[in-house]
One Martini backbone bead per residue (centre of mass of N, CA, C, O) as a GRO file, in nm:
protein
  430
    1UNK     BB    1 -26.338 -13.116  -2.132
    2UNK     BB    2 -26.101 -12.919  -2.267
    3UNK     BB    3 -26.145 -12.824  -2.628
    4UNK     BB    4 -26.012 -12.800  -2.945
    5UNK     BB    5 -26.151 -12.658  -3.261
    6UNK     BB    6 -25.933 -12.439  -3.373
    7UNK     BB    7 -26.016 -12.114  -3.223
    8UNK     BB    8 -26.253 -12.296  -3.032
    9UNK     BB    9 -26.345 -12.346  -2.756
   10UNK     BB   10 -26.465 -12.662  -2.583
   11UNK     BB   11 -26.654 -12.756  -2.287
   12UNK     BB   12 -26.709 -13.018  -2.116
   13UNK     BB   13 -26.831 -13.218  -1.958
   14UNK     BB   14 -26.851 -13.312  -1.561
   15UNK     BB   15 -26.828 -13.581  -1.373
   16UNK     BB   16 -26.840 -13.642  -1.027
   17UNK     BB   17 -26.531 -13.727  -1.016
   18UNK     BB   18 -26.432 -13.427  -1.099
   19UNK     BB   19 -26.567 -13.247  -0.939
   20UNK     BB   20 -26.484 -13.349  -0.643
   21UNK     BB   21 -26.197 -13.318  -0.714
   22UNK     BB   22 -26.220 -12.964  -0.830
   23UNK     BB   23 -26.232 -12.895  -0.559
   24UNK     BB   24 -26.019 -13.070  -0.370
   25UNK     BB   25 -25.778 -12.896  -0.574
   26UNK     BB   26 -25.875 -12.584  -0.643
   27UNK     BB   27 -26.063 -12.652  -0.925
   28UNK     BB   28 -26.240 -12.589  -1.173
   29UNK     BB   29 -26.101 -12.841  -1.362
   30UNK     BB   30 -26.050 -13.189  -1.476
   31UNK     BB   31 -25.849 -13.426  -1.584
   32UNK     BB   32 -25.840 -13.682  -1.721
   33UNK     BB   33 -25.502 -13.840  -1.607
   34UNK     BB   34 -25.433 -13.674  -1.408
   35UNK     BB   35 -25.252 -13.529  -1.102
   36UNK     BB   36 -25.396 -13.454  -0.788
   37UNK     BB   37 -25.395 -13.243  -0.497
   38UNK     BB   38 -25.609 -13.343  -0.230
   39UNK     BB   39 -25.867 -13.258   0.009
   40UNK     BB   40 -25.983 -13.408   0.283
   41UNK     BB   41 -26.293 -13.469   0.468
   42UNK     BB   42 -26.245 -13.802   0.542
   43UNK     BB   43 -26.094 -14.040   0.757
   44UNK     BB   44 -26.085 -14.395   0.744
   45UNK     BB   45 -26.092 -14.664   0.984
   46UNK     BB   46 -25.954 -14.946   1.158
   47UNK     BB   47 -25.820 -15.142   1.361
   48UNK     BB   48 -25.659 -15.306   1.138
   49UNK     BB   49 -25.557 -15.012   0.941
   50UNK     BB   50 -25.499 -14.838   1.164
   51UNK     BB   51 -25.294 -14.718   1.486
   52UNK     BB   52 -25.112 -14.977   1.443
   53UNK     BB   53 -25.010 -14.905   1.155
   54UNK     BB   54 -24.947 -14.538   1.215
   55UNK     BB   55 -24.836 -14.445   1.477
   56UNK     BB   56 -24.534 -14.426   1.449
   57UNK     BB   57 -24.519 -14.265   1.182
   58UNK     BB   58 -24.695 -14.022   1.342
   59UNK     BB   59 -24.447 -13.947   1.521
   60UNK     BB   60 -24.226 -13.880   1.322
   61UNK     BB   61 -24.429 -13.623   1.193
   62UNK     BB   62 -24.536 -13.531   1.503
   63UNK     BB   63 -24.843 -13.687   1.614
   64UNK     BB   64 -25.080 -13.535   1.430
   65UNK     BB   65 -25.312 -13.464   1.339
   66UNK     BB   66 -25.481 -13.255   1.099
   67UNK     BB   67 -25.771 -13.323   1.167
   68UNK     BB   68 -25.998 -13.511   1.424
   69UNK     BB   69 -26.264 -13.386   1.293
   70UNK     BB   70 -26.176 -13.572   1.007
   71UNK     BB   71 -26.155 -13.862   1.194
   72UNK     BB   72 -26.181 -14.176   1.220
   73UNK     BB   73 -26.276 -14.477   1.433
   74UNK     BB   74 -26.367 -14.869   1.356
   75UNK     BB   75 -26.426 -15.148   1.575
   76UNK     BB   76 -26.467 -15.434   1.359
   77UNK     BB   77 -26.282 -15.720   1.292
   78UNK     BB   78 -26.195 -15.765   1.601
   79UNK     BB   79 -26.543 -15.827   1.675
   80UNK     BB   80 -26.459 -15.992   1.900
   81UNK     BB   81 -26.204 -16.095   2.060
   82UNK     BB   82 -26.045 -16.426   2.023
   83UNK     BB   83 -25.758 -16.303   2.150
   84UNK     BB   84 -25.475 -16.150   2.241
   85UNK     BB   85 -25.407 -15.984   1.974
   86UNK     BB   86 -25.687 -15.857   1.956
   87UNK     BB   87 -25.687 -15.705   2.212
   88UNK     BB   88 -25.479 -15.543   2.177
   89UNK     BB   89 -25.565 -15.409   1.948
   90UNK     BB   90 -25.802 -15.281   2.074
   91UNK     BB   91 -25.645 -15.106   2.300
   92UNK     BB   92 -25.503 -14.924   2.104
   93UNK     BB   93 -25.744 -14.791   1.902
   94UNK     BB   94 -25.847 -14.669   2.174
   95UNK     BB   95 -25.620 -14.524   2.302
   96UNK     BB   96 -25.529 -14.346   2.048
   97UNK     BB   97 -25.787 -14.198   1.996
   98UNK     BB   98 -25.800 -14.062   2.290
   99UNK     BB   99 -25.508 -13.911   2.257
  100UNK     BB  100 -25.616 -13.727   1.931
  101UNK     BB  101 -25.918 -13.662   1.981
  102UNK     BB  102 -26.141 -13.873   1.820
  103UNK     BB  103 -26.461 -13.849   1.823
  104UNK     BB  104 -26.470 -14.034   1.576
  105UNK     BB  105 -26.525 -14.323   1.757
  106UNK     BB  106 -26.587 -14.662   1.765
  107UNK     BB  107 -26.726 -14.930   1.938
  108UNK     BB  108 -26.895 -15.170   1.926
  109UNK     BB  109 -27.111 -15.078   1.605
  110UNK     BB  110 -26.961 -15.210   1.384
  111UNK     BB  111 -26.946 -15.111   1.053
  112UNK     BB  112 -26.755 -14.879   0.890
  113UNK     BB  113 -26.956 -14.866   0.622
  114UNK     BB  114 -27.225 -14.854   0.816
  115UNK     BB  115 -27.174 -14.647   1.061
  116UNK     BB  116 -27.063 -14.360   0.912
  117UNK     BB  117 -27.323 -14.331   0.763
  118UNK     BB  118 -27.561 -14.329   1.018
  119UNK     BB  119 -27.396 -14.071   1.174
  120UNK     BB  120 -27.328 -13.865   0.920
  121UNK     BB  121 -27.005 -13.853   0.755
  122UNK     BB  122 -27.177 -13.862   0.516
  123UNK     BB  123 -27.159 -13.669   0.163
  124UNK     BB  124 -27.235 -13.518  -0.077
  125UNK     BB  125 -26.932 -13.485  -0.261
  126UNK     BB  126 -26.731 -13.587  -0.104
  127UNK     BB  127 -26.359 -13.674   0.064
  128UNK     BB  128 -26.318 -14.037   0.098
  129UNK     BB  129 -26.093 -14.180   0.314
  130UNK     BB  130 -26.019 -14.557   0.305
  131UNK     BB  131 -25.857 -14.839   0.474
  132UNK     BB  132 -26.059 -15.015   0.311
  133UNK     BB  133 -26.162 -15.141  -0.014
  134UNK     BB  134 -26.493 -15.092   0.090
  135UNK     BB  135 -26.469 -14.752   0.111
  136UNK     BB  136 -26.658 -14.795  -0.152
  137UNK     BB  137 -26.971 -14.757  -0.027
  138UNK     BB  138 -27.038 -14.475   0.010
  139UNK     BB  139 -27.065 -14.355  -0.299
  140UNK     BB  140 -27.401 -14.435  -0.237
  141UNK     BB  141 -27.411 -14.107  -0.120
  142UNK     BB  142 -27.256 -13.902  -0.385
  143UNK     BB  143 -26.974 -13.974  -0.329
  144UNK     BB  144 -26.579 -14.008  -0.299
  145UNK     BB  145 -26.472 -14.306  -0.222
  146UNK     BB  146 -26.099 -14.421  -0.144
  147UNK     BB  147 -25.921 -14.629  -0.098
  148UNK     BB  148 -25.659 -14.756   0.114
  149UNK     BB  149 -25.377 -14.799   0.272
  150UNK     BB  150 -25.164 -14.756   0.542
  151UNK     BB  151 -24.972 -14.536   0.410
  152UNK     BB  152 -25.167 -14.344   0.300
  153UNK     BB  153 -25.332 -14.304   0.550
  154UNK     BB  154 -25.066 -14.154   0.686
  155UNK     BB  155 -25.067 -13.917   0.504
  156UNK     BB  156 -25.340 -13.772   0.561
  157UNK     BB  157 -25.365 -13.745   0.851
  158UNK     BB  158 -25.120 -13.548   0.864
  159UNK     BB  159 -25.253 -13.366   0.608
  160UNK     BB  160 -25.488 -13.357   0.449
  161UNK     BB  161 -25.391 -13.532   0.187
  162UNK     BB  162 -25.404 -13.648  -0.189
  163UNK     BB  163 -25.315 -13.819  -0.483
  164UNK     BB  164 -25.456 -13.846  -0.786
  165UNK     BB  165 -25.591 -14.020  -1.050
  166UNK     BB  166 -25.836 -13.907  -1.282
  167UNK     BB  167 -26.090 -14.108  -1.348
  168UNK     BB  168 -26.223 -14.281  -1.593
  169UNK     BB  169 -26.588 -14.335  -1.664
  170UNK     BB  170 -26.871 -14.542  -1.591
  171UNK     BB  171 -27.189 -14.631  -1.716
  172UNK     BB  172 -27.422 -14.788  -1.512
  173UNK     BB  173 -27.704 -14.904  -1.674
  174UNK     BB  174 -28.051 -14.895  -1.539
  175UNK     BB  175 -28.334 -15.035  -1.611
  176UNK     BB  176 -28.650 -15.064  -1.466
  177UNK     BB  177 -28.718 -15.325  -1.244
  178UNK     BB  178 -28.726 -15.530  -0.985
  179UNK     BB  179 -28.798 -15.848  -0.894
  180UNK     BB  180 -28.903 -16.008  -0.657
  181UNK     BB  181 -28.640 -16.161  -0.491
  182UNK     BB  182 -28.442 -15.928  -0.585
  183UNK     BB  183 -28.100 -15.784  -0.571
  184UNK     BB  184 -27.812 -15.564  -0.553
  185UNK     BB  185 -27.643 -15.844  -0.576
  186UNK     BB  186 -27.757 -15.922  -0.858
  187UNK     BB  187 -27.657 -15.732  -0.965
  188UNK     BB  188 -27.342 -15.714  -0.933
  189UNK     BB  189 -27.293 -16.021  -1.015
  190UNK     BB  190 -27.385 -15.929  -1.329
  191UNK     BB  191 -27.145 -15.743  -1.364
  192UNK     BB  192 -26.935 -15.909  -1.320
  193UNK     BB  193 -27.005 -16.140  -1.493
  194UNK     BB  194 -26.960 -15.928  -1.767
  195UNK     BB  195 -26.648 -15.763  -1.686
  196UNK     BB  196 -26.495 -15.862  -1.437
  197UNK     BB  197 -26.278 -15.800  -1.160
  198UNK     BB  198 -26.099 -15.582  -1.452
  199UNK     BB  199 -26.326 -15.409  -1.557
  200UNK     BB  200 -26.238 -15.118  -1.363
  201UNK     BB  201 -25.952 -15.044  -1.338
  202UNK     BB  202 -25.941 -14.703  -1.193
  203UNK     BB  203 -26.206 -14.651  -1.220
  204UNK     BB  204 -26.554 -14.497  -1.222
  205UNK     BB  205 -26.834 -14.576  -1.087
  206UNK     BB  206 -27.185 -14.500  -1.253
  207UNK     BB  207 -27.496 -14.564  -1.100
  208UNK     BB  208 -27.793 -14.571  -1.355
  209UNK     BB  209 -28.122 -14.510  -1.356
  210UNK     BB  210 -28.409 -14.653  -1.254
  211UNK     BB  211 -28.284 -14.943  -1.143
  212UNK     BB  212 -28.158 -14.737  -0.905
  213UNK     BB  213 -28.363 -14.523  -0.813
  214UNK     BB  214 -28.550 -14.740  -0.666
  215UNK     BB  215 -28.348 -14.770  -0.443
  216UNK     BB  216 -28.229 -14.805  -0.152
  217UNK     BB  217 -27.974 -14.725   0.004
  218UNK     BB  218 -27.880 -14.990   0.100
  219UNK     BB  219 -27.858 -15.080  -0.196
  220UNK     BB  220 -27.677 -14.913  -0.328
  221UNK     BB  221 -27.436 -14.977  -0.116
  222UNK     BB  222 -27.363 -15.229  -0.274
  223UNK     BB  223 -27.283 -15.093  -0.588
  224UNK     BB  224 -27.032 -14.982  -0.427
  225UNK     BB  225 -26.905 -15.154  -0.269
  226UNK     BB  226 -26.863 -15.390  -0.534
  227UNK     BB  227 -26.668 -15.217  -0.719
  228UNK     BB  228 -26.396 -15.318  -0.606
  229UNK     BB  229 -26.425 -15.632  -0.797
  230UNK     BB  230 -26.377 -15.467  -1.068
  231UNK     BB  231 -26.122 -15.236  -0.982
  232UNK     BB  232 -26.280 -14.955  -0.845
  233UNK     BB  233 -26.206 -14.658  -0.733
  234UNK     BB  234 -26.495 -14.577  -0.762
  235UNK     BB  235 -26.880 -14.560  -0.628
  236UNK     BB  236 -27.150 -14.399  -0.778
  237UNK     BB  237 -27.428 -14.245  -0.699
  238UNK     BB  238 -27.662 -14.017  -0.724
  239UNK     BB  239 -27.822 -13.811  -0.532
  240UNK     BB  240 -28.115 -13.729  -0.351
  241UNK     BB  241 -28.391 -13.694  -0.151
  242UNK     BB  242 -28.320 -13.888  -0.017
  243UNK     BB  243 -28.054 -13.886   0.121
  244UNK     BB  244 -28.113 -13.595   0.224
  245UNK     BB  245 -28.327 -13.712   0.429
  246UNK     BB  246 -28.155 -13.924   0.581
  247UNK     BB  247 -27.969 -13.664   0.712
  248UNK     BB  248 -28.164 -13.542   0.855
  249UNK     BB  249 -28.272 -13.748   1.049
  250UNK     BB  250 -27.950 -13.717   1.162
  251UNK     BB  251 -27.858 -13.380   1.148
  252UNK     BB  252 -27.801 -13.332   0.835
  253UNK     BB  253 -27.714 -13.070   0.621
  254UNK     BB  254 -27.699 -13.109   0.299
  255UNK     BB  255 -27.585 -13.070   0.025
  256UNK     BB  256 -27.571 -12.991  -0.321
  257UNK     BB  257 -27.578 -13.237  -0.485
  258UNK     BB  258 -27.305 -13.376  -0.739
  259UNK     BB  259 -27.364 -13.373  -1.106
  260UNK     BB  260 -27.374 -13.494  -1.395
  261UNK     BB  261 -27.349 -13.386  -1.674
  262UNK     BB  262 -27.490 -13.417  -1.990
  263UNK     BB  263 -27.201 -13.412  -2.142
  264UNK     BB  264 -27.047 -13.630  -2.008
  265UNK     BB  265 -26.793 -13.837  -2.003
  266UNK     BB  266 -26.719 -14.157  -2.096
  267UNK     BB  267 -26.587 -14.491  -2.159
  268UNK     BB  268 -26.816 -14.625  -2.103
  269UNK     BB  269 -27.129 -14.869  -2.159
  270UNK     BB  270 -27.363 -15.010  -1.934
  271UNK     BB  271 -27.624 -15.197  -1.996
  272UNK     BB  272 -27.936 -15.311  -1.791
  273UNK     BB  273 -28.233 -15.514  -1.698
  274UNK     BB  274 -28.369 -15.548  -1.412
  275UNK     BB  275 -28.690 -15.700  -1.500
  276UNK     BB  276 -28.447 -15.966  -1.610
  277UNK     BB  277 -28.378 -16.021  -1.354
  278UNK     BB  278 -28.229 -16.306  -1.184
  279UNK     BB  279 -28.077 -16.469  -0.955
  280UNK     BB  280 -27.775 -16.494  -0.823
  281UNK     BB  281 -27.406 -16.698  -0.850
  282UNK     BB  282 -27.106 -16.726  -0.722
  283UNK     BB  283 -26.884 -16.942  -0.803
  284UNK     BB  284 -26.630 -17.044  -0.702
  285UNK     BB  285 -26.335 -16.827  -0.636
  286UNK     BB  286 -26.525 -16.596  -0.764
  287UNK     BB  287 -26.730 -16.294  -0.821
  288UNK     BB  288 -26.773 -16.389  -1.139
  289UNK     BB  289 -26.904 -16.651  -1.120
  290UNK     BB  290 -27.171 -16.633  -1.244
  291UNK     BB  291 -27.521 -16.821  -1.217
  292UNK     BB  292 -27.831 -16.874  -1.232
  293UNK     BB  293 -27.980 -17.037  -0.998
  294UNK     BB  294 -28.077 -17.277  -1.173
  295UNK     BB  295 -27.758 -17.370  -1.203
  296UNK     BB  296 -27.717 -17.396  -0.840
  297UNK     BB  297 -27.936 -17.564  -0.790
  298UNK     BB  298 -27.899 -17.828  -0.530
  299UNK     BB  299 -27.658 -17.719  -0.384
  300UNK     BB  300 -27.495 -17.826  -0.095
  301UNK     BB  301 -27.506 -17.767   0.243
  302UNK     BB  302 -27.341 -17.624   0.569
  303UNK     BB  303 -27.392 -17.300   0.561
  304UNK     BB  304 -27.514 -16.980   0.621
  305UNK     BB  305 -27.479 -16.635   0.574
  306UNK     BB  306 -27.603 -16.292   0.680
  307UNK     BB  307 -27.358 -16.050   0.639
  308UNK     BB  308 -27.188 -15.762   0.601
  309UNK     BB  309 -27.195 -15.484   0.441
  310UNK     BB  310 -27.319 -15.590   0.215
  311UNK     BB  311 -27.598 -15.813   0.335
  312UNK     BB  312 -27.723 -15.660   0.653
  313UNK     BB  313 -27.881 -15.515   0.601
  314UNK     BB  314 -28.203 -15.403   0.688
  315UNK     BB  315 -28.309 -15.490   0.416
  316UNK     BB  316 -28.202 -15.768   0.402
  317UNK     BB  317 -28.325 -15.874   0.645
  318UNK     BB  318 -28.630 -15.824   0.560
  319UNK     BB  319 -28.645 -16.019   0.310
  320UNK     BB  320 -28.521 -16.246   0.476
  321UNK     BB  321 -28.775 -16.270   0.662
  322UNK     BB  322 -28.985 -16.342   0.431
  323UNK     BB  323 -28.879 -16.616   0.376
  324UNK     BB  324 -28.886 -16.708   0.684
  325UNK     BB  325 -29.167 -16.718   0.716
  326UNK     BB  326 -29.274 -16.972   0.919
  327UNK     BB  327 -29.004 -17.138   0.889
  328UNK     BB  328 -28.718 -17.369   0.854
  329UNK     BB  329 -28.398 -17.429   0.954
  330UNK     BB  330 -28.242 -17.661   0.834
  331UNK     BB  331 -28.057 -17.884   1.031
  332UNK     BB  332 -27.794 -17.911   0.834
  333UNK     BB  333 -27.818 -17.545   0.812
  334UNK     BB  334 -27.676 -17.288   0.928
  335UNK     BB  335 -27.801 -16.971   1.030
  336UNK     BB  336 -27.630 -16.673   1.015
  337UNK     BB  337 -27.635 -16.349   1.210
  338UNK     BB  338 -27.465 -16.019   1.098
  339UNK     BB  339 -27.524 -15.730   1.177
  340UNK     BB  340 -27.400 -15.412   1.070
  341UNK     BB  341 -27.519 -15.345   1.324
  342UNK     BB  342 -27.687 -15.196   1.589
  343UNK     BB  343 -27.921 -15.029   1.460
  344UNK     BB  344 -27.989 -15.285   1.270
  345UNK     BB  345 -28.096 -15.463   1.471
  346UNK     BB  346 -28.235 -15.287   1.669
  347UNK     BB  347 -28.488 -15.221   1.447
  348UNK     BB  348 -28.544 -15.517   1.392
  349UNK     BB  349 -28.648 -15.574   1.659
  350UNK     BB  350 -28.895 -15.372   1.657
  351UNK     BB  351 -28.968 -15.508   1.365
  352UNK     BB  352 -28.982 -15.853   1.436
  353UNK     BB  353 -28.738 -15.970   1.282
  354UNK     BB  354 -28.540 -16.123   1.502
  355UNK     BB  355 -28.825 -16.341   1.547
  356UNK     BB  356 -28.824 -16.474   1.286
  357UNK     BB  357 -28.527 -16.599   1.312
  358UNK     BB  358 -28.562 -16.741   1.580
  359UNK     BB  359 -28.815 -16.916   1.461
  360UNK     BB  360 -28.626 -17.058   1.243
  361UNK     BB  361 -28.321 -17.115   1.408
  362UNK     BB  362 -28.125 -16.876   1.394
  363UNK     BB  363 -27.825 -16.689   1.461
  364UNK     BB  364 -27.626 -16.424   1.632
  365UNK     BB  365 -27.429 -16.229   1.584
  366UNK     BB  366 -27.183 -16.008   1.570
  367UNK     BB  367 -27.141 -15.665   1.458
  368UNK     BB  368 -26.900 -15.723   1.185
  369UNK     BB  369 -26.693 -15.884   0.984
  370UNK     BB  370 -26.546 -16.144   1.075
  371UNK     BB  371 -26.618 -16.429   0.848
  372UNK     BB  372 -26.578 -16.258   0.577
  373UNK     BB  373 -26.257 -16.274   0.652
  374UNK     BB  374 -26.176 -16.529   0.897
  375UNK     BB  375 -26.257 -16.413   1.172
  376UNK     BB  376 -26.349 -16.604   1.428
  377UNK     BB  377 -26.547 -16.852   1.501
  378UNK     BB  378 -26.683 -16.825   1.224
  379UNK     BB  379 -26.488 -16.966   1.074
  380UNK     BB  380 -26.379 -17.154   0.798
  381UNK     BB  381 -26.377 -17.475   0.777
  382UNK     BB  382 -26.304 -17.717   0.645
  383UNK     BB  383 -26.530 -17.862   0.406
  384UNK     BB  384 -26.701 -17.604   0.350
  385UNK     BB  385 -27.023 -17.511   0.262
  386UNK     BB  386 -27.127 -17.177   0.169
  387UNK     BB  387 -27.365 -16.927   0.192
  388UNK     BB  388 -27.322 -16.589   0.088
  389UNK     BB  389 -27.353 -16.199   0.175
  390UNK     BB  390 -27.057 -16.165   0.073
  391UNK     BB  391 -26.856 -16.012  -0.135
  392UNK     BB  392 -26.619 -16.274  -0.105
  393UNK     BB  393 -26.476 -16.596  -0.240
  394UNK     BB  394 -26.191 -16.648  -0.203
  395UNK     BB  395 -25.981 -16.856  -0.151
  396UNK     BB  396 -25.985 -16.816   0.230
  397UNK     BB  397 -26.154 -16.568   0.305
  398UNK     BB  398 -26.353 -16.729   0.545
  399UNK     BB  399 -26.098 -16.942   0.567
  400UNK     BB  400 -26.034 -17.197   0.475
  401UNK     BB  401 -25.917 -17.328   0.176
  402UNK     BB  402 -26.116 -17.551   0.202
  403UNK     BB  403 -26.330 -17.409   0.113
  404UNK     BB  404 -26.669 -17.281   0.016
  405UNK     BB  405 -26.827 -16.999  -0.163
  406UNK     BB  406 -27.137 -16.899  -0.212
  407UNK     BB  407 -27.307 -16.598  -0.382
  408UNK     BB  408 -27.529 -16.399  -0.234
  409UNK     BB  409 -27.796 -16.283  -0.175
  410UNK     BB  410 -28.039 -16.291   0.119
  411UNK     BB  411 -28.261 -16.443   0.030
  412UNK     BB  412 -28.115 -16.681  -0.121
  413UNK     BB  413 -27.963 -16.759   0.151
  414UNK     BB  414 -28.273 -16.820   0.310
  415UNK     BB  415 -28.374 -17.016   0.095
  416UNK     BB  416 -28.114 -17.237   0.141
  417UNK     BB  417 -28.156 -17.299   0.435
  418UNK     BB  418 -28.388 -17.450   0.410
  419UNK     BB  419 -28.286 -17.659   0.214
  420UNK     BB  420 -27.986 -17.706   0.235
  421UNK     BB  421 -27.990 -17.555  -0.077
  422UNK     BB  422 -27.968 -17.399  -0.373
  423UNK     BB  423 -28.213 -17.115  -0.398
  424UNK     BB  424 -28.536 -16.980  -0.492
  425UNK     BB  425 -28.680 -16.686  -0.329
  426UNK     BB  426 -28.948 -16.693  -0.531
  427UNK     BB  427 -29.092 -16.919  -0.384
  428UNK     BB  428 -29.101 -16.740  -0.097
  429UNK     BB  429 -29.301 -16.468  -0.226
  430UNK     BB  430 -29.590 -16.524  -0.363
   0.00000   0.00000   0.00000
């Protein structure tokens, strides 16, 4: 930001993520690694990581939120529940949003990071602190989305602050265009591939360049979504006419987006040819262990699954509609379609998508997060070999410690579907 140079003062441009920070903590500028006090603009909860949480805590505390309309809580984990504790978990969750006047409340209406999207309470420049790792989803709309856990979101509730250390920011820059069969699911598991896990730890991931402005929203937020794999505090696309529009749809006057100075500092720069990009696969037990579909074509499957806010959106369902379109899913690979709200399900219905889908022979489960975290009647027995377009693959995430997991596209998962085997979905686009 600022710096001496002699007598001459220099400033420096800044990054997305301190602009949004020196905003929310009423400063004109900040630096990397300062720790600001910042004032929170949405909290955003779900059934596991809200109000049974963090309730009787909030009643020590004096018992109410810091401003009700600007709390969220979406009931997605455990939807439906499975047994007596999940459903009492339902009860609470209820229960507590309306003695609290909680009114952006939701249940059964989808997943907390793809619900809270589609209402419009997402907006570029703002600061969204969200109590589940993939809280950084948002991001995708051009502002700075946070996760954190249950105690740190009981202090938000409370207070309406949070303290951050501005994080260093890597700038991940696509060139080109995706080609045909290809998707933000293979940008981001390439990203890992290279990165690795923790290769971003604590740190802003801003994702530019053609082959992510090419890119409609739903793909977007798969590379936020996913930055939280790479260990990134925050992943963020910057904000364009799209964003603007999508939110006017919805009733929605979006702010001006905020964009990175063109003199912002990076601390890292990452380069990659989205043209030369082909279908990725992520090999057991880690979302980094990826390797070009056409070395893991062939690996025989138990069950294919496309689902979770990373997987399931609209866009995701329709590419995935067309390779399976005219087409059965073999007999002995079942495929399970659980889309990630009902918003998305809706339209897919009206757009006979979800008629490709049944006439496939797939099956559609609740709109929910269920199978993706390991719980609800889909999660995985022992001994399964599943190929997901959920986020993370390590062993036990999606259910049995002896289950195995390989995550791809949604279209790479639709094309393995039909094969029984781990299948190349540009097959079945030309």
């Amino acid at each position: 930001m600022a710096s001496v140079t002699g007598k001459a003062t220099v400033t420096m441009g800044a990054t997305i993520a301190q602009k949004v920070l020196a905003r929310a903590s009423g400063r004109d500028q900040v630096e990397t690694g300062e720790i600001v006090w910042a004032a929170v603009d949405l909290a955003l909860m779900s059934d596991t990581s809200g109000p049974r949480r963090i309730a009787a805590g909030l009643e020590r505390l004096g018992g109410k939120p810091w401003d009700p309309e600007k709390v969220c809580v979406i009931a997605d984990h455990f939807v439906p529940a499975s047994d007596e504790t999940e459903a009492a978990i339902q009860v609470v969750t209820r229960d507590w949003s309306h003695a609290k006047a909680i009114r952006k409340f939701h249940f059964f209406e989808g997943i907390m990071h793809i619900v809270s999207i589609e209402r419009g309470y997402i907006w570029p420049g703002m600061l969204m602190v969200g109590a589940d790792s993939h809280s950084v989803t948002a991001g995708g709309m051009g502002c700075m989305a946070v996760p954190v856990g249950s105690t740190e979101i009981l202090g938000v509730v409370a207070t309406g602050e949070i303290w951050l250390r501005v994080p260093e920011t890597i700038e991940v820059r696509w060139t080109g265009r995706l080609s045909r069969g290809v998707m933000a699911k293979d940008m981001m598991l390439a990203t890992l591939k290279r990165m690795r896990c923790d290769g971003a730890t604590y740190k802003s991931i801003e994702y530019t360049g053609s082959g992510v402005r090419a890119l409609p929203i739903d793909e977007r937020l798969v590379l936020s979504n996913m930055t939280i794999e790479l260990g990134g505090k925050a992943g963020i696309v910057a904000a364009d006419d799209l964003v603007c529009e999508y939110l006017a749809a919805r009733g929605v006057v979006a702010p001006t987006p905020v964009l990175s100075d063109p003199d912002a500092e990076y601390c890292e720069l990452v380069l990659d040819d989205a043209s030369n990009l082909v279908p990725q696969v992520a090999l057991p037990h880690s979302p980094d262990n990826g390797v070009n579909v056409d070395q893991a074509a062939g690996q025989a499957l138990d069950i294919a699954y496309i689902g979770a806010c990373t997987g399931a959106k609209y866009h995701d369902l329709a590419l995935a509609a067309e390779v399976l379109r005219g087409r059965r899913v073999h007999p002995d690979t079942p495929l399970l379609i659980a889309p990630a709200s009902k918003e998305v399900y809706e339209r897919a219905e009206r757009d006979g998508i979800t008629e490709i889908f049944t006439a496939a022979g797939a099956t559609f489960t609740a709109s929910s997060c269920g199978a993706c975290l390991g719980v609800g009647p889909n999660a995985l027995k022992a001994n399964v070999r599943c190929i997901s377009s959920t986020n993370r693959n390590f062993r036990g995430r999606m259910g049995s410690h002896q289950s195995e997991v390989y995550l791809a596209s949604p279209a790479t998962v639709a094309a393995s579907a039909i094969e029984g085997k781990i299948a190349d979905p540009r097959v079945y686009l030309q």
